[in-house]
VEXSEFI-668683 format. One record per residue (C-alpha): residue in one letter; z, x, y. Coordinates in steps of 0.02 Angstrom, whole numbers, padded with zeros to 5 digits, always signed. Example, Ala and Ser with C-alpha at 12.3 -4.5 7.8 and 13.67 -1.06 7.14 Angstrom:
REM VEXSEFI-668683
A+00390+00615-00225
S+00357+00684-00053
REM end
This chain:
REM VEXSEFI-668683
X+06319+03769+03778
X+06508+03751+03753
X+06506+03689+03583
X+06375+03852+03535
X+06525+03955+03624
X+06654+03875+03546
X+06592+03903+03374
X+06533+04076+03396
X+06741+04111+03448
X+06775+04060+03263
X+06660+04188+03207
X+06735+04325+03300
X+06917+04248+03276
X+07000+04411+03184
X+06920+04535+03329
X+06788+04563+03450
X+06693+04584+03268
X+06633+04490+03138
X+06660+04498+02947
X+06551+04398+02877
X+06525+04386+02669
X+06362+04315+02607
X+06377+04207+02418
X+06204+04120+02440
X+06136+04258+02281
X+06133+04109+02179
X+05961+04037+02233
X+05879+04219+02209
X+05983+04303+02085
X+06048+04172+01969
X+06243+04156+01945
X+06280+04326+01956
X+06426+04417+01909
X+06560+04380+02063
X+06500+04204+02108
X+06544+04128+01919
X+06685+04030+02010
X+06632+04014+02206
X+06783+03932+02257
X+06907+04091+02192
X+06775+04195+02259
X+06789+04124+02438
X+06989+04125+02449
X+07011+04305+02388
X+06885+04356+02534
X+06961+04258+02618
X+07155+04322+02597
X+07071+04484+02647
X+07035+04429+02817
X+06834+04399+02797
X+06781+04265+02958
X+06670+04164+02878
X+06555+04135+02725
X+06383+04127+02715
X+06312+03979+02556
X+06163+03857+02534
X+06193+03686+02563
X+06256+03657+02394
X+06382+03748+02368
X+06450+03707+02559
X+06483+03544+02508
X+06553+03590+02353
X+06665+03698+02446
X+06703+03560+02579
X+06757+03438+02414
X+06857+03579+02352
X+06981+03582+02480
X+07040+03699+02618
X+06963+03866+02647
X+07044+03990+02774
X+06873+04027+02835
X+06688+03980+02920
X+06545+03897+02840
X+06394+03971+02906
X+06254+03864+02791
X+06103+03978+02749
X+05934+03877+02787
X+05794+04005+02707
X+05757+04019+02513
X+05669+04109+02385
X+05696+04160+02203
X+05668+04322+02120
X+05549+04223+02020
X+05411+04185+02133
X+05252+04300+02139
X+05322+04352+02342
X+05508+04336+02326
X+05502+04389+02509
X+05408+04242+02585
X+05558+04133+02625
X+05554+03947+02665
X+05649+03843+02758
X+05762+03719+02604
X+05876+03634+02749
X+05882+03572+02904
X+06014+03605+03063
X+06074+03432+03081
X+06101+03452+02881
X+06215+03599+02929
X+06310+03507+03066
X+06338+03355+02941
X+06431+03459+02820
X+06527+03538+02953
X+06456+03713+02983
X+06506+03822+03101
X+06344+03924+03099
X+06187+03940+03023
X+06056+04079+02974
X+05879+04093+02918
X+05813+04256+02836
X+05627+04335+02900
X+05551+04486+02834
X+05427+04567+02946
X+05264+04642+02880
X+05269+04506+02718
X+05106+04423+02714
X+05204+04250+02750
X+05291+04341+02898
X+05202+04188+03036
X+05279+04053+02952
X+05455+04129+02939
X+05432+04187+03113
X+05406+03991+03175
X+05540+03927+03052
X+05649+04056+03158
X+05584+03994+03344
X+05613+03813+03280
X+05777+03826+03211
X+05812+03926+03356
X+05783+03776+03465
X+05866+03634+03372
X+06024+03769+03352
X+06023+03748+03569
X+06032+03554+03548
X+06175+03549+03417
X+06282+03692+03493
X+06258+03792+03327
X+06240+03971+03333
X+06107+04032+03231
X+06114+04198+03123
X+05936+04282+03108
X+05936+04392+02945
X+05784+04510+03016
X+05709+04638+02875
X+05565+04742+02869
X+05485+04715+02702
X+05288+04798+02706
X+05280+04857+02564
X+05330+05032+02621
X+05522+05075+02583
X+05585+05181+02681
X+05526+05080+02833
X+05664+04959+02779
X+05787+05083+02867
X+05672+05170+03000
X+05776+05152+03177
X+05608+05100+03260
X+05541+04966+03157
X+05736+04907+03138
X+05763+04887+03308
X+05594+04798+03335
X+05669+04685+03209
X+05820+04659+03306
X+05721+04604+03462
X+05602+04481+03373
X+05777+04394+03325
X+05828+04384+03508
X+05648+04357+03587
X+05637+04196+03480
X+05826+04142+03513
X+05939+04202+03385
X+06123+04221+03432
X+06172+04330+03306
X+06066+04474+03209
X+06097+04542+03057
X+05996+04715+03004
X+05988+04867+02878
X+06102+05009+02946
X+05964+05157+02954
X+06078+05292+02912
X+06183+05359+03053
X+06274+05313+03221
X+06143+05396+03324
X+05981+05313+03257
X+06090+05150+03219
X+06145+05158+03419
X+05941+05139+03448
X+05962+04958+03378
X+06121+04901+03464
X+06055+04952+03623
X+05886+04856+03599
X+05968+04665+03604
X+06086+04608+03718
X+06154+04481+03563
X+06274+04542+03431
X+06199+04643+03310
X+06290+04648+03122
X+06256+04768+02956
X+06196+04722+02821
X+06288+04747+02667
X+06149+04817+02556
X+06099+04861+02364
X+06273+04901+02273
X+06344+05045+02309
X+06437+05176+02207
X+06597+05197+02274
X+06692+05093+02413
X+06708+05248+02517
X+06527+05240+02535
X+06536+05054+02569
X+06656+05101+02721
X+06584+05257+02786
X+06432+05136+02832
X+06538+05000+02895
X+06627+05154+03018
X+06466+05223+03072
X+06401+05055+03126
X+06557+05023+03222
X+06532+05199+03294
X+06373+05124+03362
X+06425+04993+03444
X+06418+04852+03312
X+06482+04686+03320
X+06525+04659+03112
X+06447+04664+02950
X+06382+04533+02815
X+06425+04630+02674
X+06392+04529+02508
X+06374+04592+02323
X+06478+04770+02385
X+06661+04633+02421
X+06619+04502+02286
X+06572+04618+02134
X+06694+04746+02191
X+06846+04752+02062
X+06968+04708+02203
X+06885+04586+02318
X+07023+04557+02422
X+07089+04735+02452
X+06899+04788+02505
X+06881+04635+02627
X+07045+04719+02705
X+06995+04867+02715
X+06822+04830+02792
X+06930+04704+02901
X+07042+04824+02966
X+06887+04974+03024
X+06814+04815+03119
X+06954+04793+03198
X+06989+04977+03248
X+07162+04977+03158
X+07188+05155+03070
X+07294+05182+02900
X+07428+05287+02936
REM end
């Protein structure tokens, strides 16, 4: 498992937490505003101290051609587009030893309990989970619960169920909806033994909001966030990666 240890030490290279930034939008959203120009988009998260990246196979290699990035590749496996009659019933568009060719450091598949497809995202998860073991590659679980109801999305319970279905079926890494506060969020944390990160969530208002989540979540014992469209569609990229960068770390502004 040395290599799988190696890699997940460039994950956590900044801290003992994670900053992770998700640009894979493009396969659901479209080319949103933020991820016109990937390759900017990347080095100004970057610059503000963000550990990895999180893109489809596509734009990793693009990325890879590009030239030097001061960050991880983690290449996302799962796809859907807002176009399909379930956008939640993901499928699995590469492969693991796909990921290790282009040089990834990670990789992560997205399941969302309670979708009528849930099985076969459940079994793309156990697989990958598997081949992740014989390549070294840690493997980021995306775990959401998506019945139909809403506010389960964020109910502690049903969250941290989530949380253990990553780690029962071998994820490394787990990546959930913060439910609200440090005390029902602490209900998660304390259901895995494996890191367990924040999502970043629907856009938010005002970056204050953006980083009271990100401090209740460390208050809980989180290991990081994967905060996407709330870094690259803010109006300052970089200076909101630092500031996310430095609660993770547990530096305060003076």
């Amino acid at each position: 498992m040395r290599g799988k240890q190696l890699r997940m030490q460039r994950l956590f290279r900044h801290s003992q937490r994670t900053l992770i930034v998700p640009l894979d939008h493009g396969v659901s959203l479209g080319p949103v505003s933020g991820l016109e120009d990937i390759l900017a988009t990347v080095r100004q998260v970057a610059a503000g101290g963000a550990d990895a990246v999180l893109v489809h196979k596509g734009q990793a290699r693009y990325l890879i051609e590009a030239g030097k990035i001061d960050c991880e590749l983690i290449v996302h496996l799962s796809a859907s587009t807002d176009l399909a009659p379930d956008p939640n019933a993901k499928e699995l568009v590469s492969t693991v030893e796909h990921a290790v060719k282009l040089g990834a450091t990670a990789v992560s598949t997205h399941v969302n309990l309670g979708s009528p497809q849930e099985a076969k995202m459940l079994k793309g998860l156990g697989q990958a989970a598997e081949v992740c073991d014989n390549w070294g590659m840690p493997l980021l679980a995306m775990m959401y619960v998506r019945d139909g109801v809403g506010e389960n999305e964020y109910n502690p319970v049903l969250v941290a169920h989530a949380a253990r279905v990553a780690e029962e079926l071998g994820a490394d890494i787990v990546k959930v909806n913060y439910t609200g506060s440090p005390v029902t969020f602490r209900q998660v944390v304390e259901a895995v033994r494996i890191p367990v990160i924040i999502a970043g969530g629907p856009k938010v208002d005002t970056v204050d909001e953006l980083l009271a989540v990100v401090e209740g979540a460390v208050a809980a014992g989180a290991k990081g966030a994967a905060i996407g469209r709330n870094i690259f569609q803010a109006q300052d990229p970089i200076g909101v990666t630092a500031q996310i960068r430095r609660i993770l770390d547990g530096v305060r502004d003076e």
